[in-house]
C-alpha positions in Angstrom: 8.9 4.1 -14.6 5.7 5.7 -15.1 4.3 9.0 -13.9 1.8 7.2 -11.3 5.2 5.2 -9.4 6.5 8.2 -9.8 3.9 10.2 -8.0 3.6 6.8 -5.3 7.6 7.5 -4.3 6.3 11.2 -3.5 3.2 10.1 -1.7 5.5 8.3 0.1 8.5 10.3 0.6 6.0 12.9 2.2 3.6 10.8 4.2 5.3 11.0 7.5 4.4 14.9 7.0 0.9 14.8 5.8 -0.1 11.6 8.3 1.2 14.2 11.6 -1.9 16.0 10.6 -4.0 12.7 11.1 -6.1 11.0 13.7 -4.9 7.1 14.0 -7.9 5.9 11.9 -7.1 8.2 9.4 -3.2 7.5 9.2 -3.9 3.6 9.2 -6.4 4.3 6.3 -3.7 6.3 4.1 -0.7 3.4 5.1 -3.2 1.0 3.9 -4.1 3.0 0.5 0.1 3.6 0.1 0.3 0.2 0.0 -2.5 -1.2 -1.9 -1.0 1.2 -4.8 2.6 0.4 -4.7 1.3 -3.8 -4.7 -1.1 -2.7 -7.8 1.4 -0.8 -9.5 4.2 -2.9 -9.4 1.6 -6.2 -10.7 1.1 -3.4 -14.0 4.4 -2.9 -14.3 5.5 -6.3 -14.0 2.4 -7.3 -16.4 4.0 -4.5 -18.8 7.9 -6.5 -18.9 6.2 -9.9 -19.3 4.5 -8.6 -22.0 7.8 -7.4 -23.5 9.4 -10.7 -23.5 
């Protein structure tokens, strides 16, 4: 696992927190970001295993 899934779990793990401070724009925004990086992140480390093969 590298330090930047790691640092996604986190984000995640604490989002509920730091998204009560949010108007609805903003929270839909930072969902939206969350999961953009977890999709982008996962395709690298999946491109990463294949490449071990």
């Amino acid at each position: 696992m590298s330090w930047n899934m790691r640092e996604q779990e986190v984000l995640e793990r604490t989002a509920a927190y730091d998204m009560s401070f949010m108007n609805d724009e903003q929270k839909e925004a930072c969902r939206q970001r969350l999961m953009l990086n977890r999709i982008k992140l996962e395709m690298e480390q999946s491109q990463i295993q294949e490449g071990r093969k």
